[in-house]
C-alpha positions as CSV (number, residue, x, y, z in Angstrom):
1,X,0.0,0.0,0.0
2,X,1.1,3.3,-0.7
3,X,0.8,4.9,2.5
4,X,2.2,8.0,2.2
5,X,-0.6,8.9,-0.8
6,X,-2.9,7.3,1.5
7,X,-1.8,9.8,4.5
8,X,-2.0,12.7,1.9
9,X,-5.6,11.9,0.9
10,X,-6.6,11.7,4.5
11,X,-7.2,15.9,5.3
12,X,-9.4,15.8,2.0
13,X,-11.4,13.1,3.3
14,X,-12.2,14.8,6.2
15,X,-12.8,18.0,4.6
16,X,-15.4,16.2,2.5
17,X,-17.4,15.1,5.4
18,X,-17.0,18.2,7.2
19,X,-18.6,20.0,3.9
20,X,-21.5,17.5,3.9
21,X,-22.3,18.1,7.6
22,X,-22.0,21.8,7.4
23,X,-24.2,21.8,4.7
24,X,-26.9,20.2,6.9
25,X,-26.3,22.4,9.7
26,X,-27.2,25.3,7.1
27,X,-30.3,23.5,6.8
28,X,-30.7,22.7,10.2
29,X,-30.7,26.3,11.4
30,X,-33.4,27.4,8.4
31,X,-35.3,25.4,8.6
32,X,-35.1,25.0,12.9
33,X,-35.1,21.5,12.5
34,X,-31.9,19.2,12.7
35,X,-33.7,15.9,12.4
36,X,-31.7,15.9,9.1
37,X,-28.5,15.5,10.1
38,X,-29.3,11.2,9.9
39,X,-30.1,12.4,6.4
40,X,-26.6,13.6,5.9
41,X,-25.0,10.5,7.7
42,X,-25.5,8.1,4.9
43,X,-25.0,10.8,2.6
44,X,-21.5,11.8,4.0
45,X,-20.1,8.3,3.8
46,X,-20.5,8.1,0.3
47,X,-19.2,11.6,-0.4
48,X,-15.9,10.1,1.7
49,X,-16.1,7.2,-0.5
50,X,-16.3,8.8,-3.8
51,X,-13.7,11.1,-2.8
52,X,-11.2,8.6,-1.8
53,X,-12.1,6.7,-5.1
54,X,-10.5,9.6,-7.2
55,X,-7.5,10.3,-4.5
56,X,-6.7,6.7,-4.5
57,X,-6.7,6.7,-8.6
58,X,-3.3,5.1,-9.8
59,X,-2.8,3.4,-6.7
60,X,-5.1,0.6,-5.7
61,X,-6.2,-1.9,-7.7
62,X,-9.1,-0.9,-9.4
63,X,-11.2,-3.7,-8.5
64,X,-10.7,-3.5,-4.7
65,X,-11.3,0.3,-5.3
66,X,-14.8,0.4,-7.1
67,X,-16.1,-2.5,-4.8
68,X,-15.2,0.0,-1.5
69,X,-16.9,2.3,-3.2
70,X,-20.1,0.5,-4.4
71,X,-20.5,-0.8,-1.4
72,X,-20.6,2.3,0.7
73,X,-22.3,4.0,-1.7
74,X,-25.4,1.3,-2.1
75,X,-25.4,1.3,1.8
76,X,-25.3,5.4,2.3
77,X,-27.8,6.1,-0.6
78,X,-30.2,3.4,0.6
79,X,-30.0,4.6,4.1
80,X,-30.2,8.3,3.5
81,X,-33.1,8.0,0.6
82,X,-35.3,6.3,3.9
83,X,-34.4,8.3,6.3
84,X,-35.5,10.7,4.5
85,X,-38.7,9.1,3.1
86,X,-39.8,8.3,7.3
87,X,-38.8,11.1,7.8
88,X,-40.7,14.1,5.8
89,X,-42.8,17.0,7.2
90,X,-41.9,15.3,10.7
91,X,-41.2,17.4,13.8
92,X,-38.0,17.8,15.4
93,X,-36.7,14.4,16.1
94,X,-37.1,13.5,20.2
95,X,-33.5,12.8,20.4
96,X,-32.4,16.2,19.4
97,X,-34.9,18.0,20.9
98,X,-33.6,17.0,24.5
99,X,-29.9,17.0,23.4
100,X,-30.3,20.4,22.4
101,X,-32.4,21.6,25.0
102,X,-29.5,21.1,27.4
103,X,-28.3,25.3,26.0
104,X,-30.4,28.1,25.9
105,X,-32.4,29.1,23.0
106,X,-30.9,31.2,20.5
107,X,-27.1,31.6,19.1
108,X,-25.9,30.0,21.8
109,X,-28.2,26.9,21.0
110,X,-27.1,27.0,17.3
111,X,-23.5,26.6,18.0
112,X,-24.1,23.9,20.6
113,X,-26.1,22.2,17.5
114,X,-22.6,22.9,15.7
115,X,-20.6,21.1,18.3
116,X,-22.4,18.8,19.5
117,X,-23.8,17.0,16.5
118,X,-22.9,18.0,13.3
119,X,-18.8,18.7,14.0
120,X,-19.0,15.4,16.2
121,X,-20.8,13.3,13.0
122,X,-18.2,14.2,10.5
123,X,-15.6,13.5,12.6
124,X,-17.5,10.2,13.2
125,X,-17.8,9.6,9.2
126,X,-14.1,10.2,8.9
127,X,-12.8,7.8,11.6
128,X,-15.8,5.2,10.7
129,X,-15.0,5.3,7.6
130,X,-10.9,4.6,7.4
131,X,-10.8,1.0,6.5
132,X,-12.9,1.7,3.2
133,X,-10.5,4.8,2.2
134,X,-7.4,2.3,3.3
135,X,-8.9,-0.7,1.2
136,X,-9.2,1.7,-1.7
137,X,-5.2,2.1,-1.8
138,X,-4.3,-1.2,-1.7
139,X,-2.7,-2.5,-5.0
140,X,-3.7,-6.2,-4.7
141,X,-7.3,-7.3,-6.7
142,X,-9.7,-8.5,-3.7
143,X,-9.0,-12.1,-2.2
144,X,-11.3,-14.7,-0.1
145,X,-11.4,-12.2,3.0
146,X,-12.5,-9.0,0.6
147,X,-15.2,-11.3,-0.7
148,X,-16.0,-12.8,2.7
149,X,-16.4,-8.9,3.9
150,X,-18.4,-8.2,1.2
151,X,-20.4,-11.2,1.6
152,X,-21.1,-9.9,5.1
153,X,-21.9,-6.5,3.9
154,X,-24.8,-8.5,2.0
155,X,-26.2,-9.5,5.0
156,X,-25.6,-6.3,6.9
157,X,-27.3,-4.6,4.1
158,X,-30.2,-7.2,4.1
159,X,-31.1,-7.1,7.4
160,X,-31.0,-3.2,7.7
161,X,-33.4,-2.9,4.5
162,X,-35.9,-5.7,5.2
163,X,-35.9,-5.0,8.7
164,X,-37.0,-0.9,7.7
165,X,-39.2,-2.5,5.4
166,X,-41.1,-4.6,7.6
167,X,-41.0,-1.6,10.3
168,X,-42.7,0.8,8.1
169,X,-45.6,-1.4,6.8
170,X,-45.9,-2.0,10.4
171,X,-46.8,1.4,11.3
172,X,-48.6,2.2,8.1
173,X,-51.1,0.2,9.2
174,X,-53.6,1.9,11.7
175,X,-54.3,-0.8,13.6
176,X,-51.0,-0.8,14.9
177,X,-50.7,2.2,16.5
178,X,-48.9,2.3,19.9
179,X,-48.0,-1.5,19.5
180,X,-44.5,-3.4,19.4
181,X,-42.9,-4.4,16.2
182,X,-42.6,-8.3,17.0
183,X,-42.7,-9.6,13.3
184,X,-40.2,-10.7,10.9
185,X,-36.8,-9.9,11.7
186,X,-38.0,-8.1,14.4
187,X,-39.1,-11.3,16.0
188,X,-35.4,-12.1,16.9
189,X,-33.8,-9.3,17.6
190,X,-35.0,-6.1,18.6
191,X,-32.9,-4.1,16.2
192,X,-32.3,-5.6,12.8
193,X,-31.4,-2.4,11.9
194,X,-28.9,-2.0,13.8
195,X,-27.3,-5.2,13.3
196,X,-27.3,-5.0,10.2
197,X,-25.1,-1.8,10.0
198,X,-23.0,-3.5,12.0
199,X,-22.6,-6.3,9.4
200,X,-22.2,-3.6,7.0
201,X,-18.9,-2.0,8.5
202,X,-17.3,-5.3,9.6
203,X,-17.7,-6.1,6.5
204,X,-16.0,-3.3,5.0
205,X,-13.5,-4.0,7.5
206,X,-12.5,-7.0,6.0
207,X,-12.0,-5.1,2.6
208,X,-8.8,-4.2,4.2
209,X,-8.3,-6.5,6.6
210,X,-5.9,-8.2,4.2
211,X,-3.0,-5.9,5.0
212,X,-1.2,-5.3,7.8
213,X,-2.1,-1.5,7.9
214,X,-5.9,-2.5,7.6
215,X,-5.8,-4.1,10.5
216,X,-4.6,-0.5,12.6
217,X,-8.1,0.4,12.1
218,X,-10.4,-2.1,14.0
219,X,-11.1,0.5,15.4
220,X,-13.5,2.2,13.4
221,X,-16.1,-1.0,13.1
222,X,-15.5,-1.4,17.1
223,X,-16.8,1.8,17.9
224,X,-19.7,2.1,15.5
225,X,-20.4,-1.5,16.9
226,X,-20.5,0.0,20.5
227,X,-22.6,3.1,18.9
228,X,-25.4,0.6,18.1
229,X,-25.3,-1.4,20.6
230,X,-24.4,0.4,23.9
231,X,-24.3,4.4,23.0
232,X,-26.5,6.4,20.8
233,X,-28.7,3.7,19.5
234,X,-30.3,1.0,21.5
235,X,-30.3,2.4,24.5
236,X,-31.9,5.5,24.0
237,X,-34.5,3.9,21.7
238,X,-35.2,1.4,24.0
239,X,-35.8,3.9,27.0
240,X,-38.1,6.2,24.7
241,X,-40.1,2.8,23.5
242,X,-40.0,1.6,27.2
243,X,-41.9,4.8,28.2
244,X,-44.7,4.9,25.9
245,X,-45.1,1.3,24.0
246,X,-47.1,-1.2,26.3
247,X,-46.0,-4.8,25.8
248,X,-42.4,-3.7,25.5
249,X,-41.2,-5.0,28.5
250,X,-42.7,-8.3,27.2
251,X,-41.3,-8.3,24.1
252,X,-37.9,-7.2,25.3
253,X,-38.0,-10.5,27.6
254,X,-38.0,-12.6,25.1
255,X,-36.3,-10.8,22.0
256,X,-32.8,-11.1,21.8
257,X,-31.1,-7.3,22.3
258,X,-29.0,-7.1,19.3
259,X,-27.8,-10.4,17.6
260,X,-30.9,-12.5,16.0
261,X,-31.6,-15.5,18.1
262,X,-34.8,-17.5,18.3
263,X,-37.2,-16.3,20.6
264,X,-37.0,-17.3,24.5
265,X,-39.5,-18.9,26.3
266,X,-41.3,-18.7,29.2
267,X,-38.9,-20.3,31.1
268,X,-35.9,-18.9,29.8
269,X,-36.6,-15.1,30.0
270,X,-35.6,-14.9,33.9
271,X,-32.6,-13.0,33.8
272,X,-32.0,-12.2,30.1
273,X,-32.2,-8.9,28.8
């Protein structure tokens, strides 16, 4: 791997997420709404990927390169185009409305907006996202643990979109108002979702996992891993479900928390969360 043209194409990188974000903080503050900053998540990732595609030009191989680059790109675009689809001519999303409550209205609000979500996710896209811009510089056409990472990005992928899927005809439907999700997917694990976009970034992981400098960034798909799982994800979904969906604590006994497992029984739900 060329790493010193890898190092060089790191500050643009970064730059390119930084400009997506800040572009989504413009639209934040006109439109007092920052509910589309998850818009701009998927989006930024495949701005990163794109970009690093044309730094990394003449220096990877180009197979390993365009199959980064798909990949993130098919997973950003998917997840950004429903986002935004659930999303339209919402209010402000829960989660932000309390984070941002925390400063007082006004200027000082919008620049704690700045820091505290929109500097912090493109810093987040950029560190996520450094095994995919390492994979695309190395020389070597992808080998068995490429194709098994993209073989895991398949499932990652499938259960983020069939689990969304099955969420959303869920609540189209009426008669499911103020109920619990327990189909499908959602029948063994409470977040397919989320699971799923783990499998995605181990998964690209892997793309690089084949060289030694790959490797010296586990990092990244450990802490978006621990994002899902134990920081802004599940457990600040599962206390706003817990609050105001009856039959959660019901389902959550015997749903698995994360990885899909068959549902427990009766018997078996006594100390399993």
């Amino acid at each position: 791997m060329n790493t010193a043209a890898f190092a060089q194409g790191l500050p643009v990188t970064a730059a390119v997420a930084l400009a997506v974000l800040l572009a989504a903080f413009a639209v934040g503050v006109r439109t007092g709404h920052h509910r589309g900053v998850d818009v701009a998540w998927g989006l930024a990732f495949t701005a990163v990927a794109v970009a690093g595609q044309a730094l990394s030009a003449g220096h990877g191989d180009p197979g390993r390169r365009l199959l980064a680059t798909l990949l993130v790109t098919v997973w950003g675009l998917r997840l950004s185009g429903h986002i935004w689809w659930r999303g339209r001519g919402a209010p402000e999303d829960p989660r932000y409305a309390r984070m941002l409550s925390r400063a007082p209205e006004g200027p000082a609000r919008t620049r704690y907006a700045l820091r505290k979500v929109y500097l912090l996710q493109a810093a987040l896209v950029w560190f996520v996202s450094l095994p995919v811009q390492a994979a695309q510089y190395v020389p070597r056409p992808p080998g068995a643990l490429a194709w098994a990472g993209a073989a895991l990005w398949a499932v990652g992928l499938f259960f983020e979109a069939v689990g969304d899927g099955q969420l959303a005809r869920f609540k189209a439907d009426p008669a499911n108002r103020g109920r619990v999700m327990d189909r499908g997917l959602w029948r063994y694990t409470r977040h397919p979702n989320y699971f799923g976009d783990a499998c995605v970034w181990w998964g690209l992981f892997l793309l690089a996992a084949d060289t030694p400098l790959g490797w010296a960034f586990v990092g990244s798909p450990l802490l978006m891993t621990w994002l899902l799982a134990f920081g802004s994800g599940k457990p600040l979904l599962e206390r706003a479900l817990g609050a105001d969906r009856p039959g959660w604590a019901e389902y959550a006994a015997r749903t698995s928390g994360f990885l899909p497992l068959p549902p427990r029984s009766p018997a078996g739900r006594k100390g399993r969360g």
